[in-house]
N, CA, C and O of each residue as an XYZ file, in Angstrom:
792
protein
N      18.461    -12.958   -116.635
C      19.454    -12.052   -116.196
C      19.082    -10.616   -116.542
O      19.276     -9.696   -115.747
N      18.637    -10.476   -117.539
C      17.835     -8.896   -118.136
C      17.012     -8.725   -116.963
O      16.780     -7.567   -116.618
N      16.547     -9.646   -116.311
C      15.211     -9.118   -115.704
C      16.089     -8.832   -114.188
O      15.718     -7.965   -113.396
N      16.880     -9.409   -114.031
C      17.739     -9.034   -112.615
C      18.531     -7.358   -112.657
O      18.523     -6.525   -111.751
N      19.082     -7.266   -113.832
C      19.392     -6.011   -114.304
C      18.143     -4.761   -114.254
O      18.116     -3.623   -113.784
N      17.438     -5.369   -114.780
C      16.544     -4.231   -114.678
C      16.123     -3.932   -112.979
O      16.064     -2.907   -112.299
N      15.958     -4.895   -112.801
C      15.599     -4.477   -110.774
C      16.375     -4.010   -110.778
O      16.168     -2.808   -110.611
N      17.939     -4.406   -110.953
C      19.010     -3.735   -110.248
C      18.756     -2.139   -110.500
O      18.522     -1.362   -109.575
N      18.831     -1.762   -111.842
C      18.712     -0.466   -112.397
C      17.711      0.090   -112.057
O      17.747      1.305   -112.253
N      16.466     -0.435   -111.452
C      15.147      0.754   -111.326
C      15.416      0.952   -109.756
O      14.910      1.908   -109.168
N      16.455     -0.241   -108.917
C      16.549      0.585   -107.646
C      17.475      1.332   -107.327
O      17.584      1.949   -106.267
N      18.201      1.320   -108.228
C      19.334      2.718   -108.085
C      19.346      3.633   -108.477
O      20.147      4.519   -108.181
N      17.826      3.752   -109.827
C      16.885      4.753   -110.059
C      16.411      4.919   -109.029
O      17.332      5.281   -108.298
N      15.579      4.883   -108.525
C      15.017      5.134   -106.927
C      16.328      4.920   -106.302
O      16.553      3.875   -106.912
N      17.024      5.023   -105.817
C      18.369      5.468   -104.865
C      18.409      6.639   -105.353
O      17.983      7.568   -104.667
N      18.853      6.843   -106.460
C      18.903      8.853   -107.022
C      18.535      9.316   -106.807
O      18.953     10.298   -106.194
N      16.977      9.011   -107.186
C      16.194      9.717   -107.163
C      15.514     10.098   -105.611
O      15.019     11.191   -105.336
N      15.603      9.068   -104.792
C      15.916      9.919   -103.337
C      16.746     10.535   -102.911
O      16.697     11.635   -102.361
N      18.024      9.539   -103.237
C      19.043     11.005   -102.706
C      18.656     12.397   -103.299
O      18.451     13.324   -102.515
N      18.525     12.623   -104.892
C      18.189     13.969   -105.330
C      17.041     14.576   -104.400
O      17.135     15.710   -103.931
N      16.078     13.834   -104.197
C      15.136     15.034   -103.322
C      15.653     15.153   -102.456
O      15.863     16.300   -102.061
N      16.156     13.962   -101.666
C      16.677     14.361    -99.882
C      17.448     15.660   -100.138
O      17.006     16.689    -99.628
N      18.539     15.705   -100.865
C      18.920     16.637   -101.077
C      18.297     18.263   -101.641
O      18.563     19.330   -101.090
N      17.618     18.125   -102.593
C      16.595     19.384   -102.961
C      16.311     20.050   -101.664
O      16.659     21.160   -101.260
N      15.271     18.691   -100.845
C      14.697     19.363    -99.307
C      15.235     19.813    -98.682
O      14.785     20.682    -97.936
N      16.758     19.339    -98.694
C      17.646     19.851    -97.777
C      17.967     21.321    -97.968
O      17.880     22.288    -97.211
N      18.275     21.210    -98.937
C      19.056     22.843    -99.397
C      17.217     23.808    -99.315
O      17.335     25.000    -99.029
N      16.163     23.456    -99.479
C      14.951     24.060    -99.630
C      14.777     24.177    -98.300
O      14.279     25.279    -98.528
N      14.729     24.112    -97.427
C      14.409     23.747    -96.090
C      15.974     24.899    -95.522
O      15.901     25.851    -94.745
N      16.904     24.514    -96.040
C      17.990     25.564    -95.589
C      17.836     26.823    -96.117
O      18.053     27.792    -95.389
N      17.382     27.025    -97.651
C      17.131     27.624    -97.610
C      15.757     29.449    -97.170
O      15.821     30.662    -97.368
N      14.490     28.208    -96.363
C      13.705     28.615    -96.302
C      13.885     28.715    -94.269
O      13.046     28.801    -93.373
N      15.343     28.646    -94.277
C      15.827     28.752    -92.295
C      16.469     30.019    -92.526
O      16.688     30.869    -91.664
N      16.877     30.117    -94.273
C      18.356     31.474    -93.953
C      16.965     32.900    -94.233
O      16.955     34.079    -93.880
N      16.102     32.182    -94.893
C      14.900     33.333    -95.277
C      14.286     34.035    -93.428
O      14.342     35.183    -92.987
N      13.644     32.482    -92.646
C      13.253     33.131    -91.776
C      14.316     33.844    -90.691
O      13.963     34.702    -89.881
N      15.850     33.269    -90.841
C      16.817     33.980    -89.809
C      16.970     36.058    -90.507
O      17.026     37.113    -89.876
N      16.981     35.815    -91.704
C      16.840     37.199    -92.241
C      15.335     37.886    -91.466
O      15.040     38.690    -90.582
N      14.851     37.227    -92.178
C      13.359     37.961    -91.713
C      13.522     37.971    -89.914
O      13.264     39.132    -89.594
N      13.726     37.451    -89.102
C      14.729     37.622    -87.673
C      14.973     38.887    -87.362
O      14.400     39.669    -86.604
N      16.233     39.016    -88.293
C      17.127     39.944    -88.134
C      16.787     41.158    -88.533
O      17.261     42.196    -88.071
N      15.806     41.066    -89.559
C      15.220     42.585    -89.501
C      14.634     42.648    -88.665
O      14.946     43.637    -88.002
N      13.686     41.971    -88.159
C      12.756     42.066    -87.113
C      13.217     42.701    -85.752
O      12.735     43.418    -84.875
N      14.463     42.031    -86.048
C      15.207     42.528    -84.830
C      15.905     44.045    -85.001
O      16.028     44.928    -84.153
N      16.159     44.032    -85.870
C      17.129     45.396    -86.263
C      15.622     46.658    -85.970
O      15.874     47.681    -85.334
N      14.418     46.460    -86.406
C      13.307     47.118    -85.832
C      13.030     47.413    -84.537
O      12.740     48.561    -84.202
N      13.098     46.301    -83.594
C      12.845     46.613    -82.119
C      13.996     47.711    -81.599
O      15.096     47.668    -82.150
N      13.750     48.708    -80.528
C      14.561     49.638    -80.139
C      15.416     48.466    -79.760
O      15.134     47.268    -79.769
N      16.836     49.255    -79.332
C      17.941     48.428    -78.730
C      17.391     48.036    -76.836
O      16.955     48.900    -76.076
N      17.553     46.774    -76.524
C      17.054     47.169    -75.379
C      18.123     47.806    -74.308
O      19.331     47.575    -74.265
N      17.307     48.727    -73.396
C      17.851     49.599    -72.462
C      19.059     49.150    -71.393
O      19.052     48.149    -70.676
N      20.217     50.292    -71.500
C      21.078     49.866    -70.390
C      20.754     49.955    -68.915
O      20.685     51.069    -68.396
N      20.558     48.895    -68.228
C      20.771     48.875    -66.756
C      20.907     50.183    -66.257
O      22.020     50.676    -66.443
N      20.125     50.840    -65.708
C      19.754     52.006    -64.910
C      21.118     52.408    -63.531
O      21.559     51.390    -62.997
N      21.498     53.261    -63.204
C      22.436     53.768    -62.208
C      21.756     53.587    -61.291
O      20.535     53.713    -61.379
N      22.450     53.195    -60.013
C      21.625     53.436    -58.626
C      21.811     54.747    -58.574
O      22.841     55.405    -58.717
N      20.632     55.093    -58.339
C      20.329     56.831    -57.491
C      21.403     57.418    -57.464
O      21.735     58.204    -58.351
N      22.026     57.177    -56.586
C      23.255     58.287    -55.762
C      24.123     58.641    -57.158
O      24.592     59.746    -57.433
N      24.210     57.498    -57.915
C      25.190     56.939    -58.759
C      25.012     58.494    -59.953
O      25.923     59.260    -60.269
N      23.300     58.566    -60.472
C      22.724     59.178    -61.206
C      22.935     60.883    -60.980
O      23.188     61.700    -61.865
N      22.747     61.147    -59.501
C      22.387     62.353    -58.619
C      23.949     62.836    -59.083
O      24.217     63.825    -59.766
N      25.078     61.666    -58.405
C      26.523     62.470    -58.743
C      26.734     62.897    -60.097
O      27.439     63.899    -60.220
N      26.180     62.241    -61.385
C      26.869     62.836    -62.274
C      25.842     63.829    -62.951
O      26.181     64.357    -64.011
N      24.389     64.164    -62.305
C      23.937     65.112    -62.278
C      24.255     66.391    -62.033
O      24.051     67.457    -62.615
N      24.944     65.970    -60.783
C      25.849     67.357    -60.046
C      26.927     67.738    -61.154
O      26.948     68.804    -61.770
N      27.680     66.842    -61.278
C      29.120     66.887    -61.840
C      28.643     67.783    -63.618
O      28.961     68.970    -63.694
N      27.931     67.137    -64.871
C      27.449     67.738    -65.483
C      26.998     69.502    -65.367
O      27.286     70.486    -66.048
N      26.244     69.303    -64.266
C      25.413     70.558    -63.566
C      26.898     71.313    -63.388
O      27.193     71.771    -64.492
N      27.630     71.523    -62.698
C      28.399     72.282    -62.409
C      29.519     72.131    -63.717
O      29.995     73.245    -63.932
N      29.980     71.281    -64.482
C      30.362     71.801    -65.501
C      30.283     72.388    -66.753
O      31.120     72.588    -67.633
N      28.589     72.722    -66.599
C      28.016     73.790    -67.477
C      28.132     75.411    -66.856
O      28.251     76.512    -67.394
N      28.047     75.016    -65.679
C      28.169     76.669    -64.983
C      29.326     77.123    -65.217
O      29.325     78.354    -65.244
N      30.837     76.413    -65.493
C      31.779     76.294    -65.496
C      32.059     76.608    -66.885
O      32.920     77.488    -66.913
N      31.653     76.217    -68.183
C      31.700     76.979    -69.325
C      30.765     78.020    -69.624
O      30.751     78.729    -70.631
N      29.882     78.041    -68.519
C      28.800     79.299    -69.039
C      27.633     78.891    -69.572
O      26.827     79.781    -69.846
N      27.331     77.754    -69.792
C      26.334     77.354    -70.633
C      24.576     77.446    -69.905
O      23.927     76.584    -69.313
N      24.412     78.132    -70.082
C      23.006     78.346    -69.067
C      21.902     77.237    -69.641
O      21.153     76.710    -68.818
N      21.802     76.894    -70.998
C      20.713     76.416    -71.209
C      21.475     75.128    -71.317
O      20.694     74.328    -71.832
N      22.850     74.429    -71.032
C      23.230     73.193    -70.980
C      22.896     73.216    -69.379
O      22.519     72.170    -68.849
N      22.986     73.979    -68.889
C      23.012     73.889    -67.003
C      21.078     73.544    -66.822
O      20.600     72.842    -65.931
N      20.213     74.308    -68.003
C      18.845     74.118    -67.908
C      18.442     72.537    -67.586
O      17.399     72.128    -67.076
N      19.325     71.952    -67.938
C      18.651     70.344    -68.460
C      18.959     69.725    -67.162
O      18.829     68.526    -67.412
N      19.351     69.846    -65.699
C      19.354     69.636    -64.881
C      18.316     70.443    -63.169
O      17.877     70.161    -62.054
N      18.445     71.370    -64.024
C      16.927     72.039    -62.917
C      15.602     72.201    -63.428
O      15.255     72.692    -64.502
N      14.930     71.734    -62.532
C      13.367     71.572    -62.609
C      13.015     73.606    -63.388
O      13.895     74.451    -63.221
N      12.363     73.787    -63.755
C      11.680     75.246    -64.361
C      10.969     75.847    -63.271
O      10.456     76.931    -63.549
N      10.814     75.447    -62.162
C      10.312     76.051    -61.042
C      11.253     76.130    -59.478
O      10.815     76.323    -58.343
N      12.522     75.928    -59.887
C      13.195     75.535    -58.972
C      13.616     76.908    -58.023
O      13.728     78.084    -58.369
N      13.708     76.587    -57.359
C      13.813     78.300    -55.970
C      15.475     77.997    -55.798
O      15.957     76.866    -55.727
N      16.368     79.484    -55.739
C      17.534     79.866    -55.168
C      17.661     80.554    -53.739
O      16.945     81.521    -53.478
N      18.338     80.184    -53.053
C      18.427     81.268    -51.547
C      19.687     82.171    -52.134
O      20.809     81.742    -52.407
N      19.195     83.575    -52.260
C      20.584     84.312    -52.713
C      21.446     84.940    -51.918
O      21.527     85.411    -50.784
N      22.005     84.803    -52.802
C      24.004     85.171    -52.068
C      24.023     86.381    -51.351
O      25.002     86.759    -50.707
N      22.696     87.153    -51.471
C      22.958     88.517    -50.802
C      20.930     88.385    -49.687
O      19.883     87.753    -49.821
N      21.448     89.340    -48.813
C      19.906     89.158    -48.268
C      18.730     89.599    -49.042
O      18.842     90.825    -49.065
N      17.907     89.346    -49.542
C      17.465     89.256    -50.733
C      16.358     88.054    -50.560
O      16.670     87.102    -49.844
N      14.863     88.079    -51.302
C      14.065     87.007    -50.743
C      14.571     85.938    -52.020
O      15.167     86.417    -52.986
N      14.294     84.515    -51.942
C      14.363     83.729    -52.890
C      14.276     84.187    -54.162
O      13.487     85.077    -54.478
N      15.280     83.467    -55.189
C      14.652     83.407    -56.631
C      14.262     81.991    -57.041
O      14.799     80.904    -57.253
N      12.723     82.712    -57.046
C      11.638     81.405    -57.626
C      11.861     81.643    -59.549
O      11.818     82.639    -60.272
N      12.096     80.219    -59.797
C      11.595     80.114    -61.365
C      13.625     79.792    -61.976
O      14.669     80.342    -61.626
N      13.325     78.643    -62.998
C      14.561     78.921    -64.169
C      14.626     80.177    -64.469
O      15.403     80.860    -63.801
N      13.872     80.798    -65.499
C      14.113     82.222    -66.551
C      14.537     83.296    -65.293
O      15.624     83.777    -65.614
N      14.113     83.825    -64.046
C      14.577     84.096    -63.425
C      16.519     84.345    -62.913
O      17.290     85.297    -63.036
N      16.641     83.128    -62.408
C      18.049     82.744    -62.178
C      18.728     82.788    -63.336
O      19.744     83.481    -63.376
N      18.390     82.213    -64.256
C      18.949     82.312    -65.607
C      19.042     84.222    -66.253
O      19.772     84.417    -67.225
N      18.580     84.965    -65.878
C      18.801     85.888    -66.350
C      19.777     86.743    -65.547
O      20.602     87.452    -66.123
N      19.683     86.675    -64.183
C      20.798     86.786    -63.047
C      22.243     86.409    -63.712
O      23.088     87.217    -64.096
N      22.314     85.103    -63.750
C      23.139     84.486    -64.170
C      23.924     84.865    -65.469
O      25.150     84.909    -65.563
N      23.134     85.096    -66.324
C      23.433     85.333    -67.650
C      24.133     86.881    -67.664
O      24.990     87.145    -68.507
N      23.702     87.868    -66.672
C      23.687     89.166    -66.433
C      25.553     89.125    -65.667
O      26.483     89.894    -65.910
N      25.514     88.070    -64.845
C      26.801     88.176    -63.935
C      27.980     86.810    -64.693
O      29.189     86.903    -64.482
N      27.627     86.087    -65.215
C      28.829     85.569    -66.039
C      30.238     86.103    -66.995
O      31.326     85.595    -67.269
N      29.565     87.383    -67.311
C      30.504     87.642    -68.827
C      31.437     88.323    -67.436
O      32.623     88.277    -67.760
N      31.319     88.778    -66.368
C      32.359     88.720    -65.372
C      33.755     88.039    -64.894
O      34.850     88.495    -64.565
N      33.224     86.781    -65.006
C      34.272     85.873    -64.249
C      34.864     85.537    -66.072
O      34.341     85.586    -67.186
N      36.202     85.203    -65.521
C      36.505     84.129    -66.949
C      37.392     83.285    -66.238
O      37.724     83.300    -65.053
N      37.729     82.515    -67.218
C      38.230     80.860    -66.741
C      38.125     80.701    -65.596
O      38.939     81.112    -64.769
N      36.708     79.834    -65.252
C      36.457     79.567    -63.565
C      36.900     78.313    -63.989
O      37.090     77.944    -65.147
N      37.034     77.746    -63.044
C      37.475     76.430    -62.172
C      37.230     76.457    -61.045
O      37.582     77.435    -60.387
N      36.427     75.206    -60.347
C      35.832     74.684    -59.554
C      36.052     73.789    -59.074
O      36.162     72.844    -59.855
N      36.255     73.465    -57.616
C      36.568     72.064    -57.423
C      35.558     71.597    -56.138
O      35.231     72.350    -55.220
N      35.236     70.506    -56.252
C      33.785     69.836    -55.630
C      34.435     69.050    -54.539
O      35.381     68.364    -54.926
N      34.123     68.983    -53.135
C      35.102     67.915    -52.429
C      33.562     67.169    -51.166
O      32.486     67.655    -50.816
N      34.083     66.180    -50.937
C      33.120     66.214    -49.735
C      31.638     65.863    -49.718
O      30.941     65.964    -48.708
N      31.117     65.361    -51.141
C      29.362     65.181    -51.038
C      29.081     63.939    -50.941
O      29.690     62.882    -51.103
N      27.548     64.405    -50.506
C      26.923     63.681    -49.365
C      26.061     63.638    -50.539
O      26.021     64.548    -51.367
N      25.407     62.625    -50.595
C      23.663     62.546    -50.932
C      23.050     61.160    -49.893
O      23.614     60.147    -49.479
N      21.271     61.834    -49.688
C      20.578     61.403    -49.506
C      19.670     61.269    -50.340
O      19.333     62.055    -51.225
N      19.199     60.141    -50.043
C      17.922     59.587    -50.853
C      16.516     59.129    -50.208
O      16.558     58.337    -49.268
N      15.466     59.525    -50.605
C      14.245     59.185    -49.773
C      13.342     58.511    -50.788
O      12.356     59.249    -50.787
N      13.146     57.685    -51.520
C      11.643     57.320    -52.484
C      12.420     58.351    -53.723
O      13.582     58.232    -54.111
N      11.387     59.392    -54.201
C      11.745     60.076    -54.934
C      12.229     61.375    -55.016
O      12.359     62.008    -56.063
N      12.561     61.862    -53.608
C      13.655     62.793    -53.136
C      14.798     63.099    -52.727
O      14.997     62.984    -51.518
N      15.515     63.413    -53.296
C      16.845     63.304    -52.382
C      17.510     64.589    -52.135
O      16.870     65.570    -52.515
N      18.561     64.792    -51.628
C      19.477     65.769    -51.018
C      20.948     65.690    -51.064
O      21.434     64.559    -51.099
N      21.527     66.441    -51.068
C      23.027     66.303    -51.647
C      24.135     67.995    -51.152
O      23.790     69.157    -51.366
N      25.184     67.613    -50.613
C      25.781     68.230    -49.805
C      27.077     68.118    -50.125
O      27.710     67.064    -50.165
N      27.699     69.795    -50.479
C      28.984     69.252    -50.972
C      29.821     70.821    -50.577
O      29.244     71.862    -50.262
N      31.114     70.645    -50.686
C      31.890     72.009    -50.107
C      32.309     72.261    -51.746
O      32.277     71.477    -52.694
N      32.654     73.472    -51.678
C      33.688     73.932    -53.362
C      34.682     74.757    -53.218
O      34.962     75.186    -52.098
N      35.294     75.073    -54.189
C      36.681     75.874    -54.152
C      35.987     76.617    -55.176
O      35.091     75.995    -55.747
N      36.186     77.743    -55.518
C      36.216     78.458    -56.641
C      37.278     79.143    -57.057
O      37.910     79.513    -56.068
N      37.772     79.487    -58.045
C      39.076     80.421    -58.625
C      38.776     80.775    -59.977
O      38.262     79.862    -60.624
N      38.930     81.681    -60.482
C      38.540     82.960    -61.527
C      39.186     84.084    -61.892
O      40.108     84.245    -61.092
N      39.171     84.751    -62.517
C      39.431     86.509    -62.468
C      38.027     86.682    -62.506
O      37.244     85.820    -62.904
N      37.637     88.078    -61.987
C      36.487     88.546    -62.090
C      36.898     90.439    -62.539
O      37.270     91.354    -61.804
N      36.611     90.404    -64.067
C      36.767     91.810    -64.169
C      38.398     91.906    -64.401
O      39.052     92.933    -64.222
N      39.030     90.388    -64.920
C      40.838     90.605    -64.773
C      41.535     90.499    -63.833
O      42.763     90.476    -63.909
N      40.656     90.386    -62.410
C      41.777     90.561    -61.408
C      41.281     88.857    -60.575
O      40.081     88.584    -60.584
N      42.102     88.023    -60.033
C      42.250     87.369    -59.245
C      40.532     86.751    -58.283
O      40.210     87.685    -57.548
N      39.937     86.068    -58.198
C      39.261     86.263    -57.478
C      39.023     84.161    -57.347
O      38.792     83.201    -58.082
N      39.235     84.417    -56.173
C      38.581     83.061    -55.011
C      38.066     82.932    -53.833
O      38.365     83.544    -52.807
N      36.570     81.389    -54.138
C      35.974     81.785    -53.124
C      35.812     80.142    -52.925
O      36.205     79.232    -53.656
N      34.910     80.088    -51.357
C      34.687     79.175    -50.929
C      33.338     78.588    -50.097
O      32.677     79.031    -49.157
N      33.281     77.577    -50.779
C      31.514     77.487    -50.104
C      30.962     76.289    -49.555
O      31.730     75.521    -48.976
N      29.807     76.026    -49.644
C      28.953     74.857    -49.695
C      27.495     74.922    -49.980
O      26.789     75.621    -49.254
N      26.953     74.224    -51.022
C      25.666     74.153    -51.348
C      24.991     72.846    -51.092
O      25.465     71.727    -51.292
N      23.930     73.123    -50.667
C      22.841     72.251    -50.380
C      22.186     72.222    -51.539
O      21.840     73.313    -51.991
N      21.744     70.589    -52.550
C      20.312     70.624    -53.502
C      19.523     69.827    -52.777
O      19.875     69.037    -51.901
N      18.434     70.058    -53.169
C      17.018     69.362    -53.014
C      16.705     68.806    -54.257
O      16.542     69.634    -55.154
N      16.566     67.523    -54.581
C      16.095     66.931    -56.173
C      15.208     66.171    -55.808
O      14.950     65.557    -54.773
N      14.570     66.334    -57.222
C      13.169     65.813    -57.360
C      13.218     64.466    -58.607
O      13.601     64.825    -59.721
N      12.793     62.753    -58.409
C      12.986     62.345    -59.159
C      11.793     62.623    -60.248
O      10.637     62.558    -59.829
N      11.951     62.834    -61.198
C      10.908     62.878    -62.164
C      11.241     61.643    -63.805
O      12.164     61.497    -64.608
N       9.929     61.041    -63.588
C      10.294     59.673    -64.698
C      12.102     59.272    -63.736
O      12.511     59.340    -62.577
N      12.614     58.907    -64.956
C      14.445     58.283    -64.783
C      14.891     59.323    -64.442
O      15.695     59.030    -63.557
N      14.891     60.725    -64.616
C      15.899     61.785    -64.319
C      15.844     62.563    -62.682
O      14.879     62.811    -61.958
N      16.734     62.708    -62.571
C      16.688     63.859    -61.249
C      16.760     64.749    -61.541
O      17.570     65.024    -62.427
N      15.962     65.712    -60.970
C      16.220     67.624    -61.282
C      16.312     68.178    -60.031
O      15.684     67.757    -59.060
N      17.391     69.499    -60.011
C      17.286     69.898    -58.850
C      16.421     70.888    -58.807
O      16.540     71.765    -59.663
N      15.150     71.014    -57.629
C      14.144     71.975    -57.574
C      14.616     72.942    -56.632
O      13.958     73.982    -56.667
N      15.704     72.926    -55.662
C      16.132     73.861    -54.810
C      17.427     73.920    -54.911
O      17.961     72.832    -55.126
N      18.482     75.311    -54.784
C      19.726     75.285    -54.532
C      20.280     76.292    -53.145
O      19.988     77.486    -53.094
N      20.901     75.777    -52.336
C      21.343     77.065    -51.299
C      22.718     76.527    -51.306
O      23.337     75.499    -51.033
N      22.955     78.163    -51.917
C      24.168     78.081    -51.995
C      25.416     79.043    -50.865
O      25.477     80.240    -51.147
N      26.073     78.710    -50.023
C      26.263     79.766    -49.271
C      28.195     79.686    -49.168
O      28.960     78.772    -48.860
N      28.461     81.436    -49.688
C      30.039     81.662    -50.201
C      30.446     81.804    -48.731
O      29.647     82.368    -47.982
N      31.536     81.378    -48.271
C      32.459     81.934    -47.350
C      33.349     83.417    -48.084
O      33.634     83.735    -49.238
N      33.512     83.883    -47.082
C      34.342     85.599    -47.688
C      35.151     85.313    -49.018
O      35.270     84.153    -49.413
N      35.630     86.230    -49.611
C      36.436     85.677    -50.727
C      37.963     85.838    -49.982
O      38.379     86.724    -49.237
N      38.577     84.686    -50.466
C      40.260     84.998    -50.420
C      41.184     85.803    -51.019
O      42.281     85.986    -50.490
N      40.821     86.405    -52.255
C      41.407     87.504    -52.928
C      40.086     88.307    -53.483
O      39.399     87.848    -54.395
N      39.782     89.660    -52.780
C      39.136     90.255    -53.141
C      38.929     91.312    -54.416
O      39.910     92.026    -54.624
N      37.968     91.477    -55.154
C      38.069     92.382    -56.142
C      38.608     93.494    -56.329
O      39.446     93.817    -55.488
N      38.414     94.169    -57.129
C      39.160     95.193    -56.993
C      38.307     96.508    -56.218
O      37.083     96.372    -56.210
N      38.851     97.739    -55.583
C      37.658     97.828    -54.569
C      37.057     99.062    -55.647
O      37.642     99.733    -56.497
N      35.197     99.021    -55.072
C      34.238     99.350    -55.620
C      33.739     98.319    -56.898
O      32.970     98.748    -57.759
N      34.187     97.109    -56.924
C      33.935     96.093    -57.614
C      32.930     94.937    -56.705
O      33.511     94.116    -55.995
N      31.769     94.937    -56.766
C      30.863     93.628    -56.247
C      31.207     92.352    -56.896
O      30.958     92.156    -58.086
N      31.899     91.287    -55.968
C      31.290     90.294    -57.033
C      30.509     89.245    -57.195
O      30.465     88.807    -56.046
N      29.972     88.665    -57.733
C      28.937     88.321    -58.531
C      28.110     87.691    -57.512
O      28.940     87.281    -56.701
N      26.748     87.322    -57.011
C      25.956     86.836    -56.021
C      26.171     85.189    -56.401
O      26.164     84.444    -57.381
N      26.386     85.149    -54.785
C      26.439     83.374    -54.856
C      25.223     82.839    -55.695
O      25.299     81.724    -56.211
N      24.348     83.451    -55.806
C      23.314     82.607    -56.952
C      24.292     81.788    -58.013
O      24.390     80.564    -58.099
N      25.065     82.897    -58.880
C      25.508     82.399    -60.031
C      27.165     81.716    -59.357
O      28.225     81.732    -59.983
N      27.022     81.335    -58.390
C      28.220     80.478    -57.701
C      27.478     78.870    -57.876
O      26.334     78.740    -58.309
N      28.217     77.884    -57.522
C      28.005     76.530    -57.564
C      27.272     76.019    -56.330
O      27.008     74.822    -56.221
């Protein structure tokens, strides 16, 4: 009977003693899944985030415009920069040959702003086309301002020409052309060349 006991006892020694490793491995093995899910997760936290789904064109061009004209709209010349190409040509508001170049227009601009205050603009009516990596875009505006304190509104439509470059569009051309103003300046007062109009 000792000798039945003892089997009994050396296999429930070996029962323990497997369960104890099964178990060890287990938790070793879990623990060597939570090591590589960490090591994962940095790995991952390293890679850039990947990129949001791109705008269709037109999609991009409109809030190009929209941006674009609400920098002209606070004045911001070098927030308005980040939408035209540095070589981009103006047809100006007065007969007058093109203005070729940003620094150009931008100094026009910069020269005839401290003029107007609180403009507001309103955009109605655009069109864009798209070709490969060109497109075109067509839109009417309202303008309203004081210019110099007094009252001043006008009305237009500009044509861009954009150029896609990499993901962004820039506009390389603007013609911009004012209809008369509806409340005119005050007289011997010019105001400001449709350049620095929308």
């Amino acid at each position: 009977m000792s000798h039945q006991i003892g089997k009994f006892s050396g296999a429930r020694f070996f029962a323990v003693c497997l369960t104890a490793f099964l178990i060890l491995a287990s938790s070793a093995g879990a623990s060597d899944k939570q090591k590589n899910n960490k090591k994962n997760k940095d790995a991952a936290a390293d890679q850039p985030a990947p990129a949001l789904p791109s705008l269709p064109d037109t999609d991009q061009i409109e809030r190009t415009i929209g941006e674009m004209l609400a920098a002209l709209q606070l004045g911001e010349t070098e927030m308005m920069h980040k939408y035209y190409s540095d070589n981009v040509t103006f047809v100006s508001g007065e007969y007058e040959p093109p203005i070729v170049g940003w620094k150009n227009y931008a100094a026009i601009y910069d020269r005839q702003k401290a003029a107007f205050q609180g403009m507001q603009l309103i955009r109605r009516n655009t069109l864009i086309i798209t070709h490969s990596d060109v497109a075109w875009a067509m839109y009417q505006w309202e303008l309203d301002s004081n210019v110099n304190g007094r009252p001043y509104s006008l009305r237009g439509q500009t044509t861009l020409i954009l150029n896609k470059t990499g993901a962004e569009w820039l506009i390389v051309h603007n013609h911009t052309s004012g209809v008369f103003p509806q409340a005119s300046p005050a007289a011997g007062q010019t105001p400001a060349p449709a350049a620095t109009h929308p």
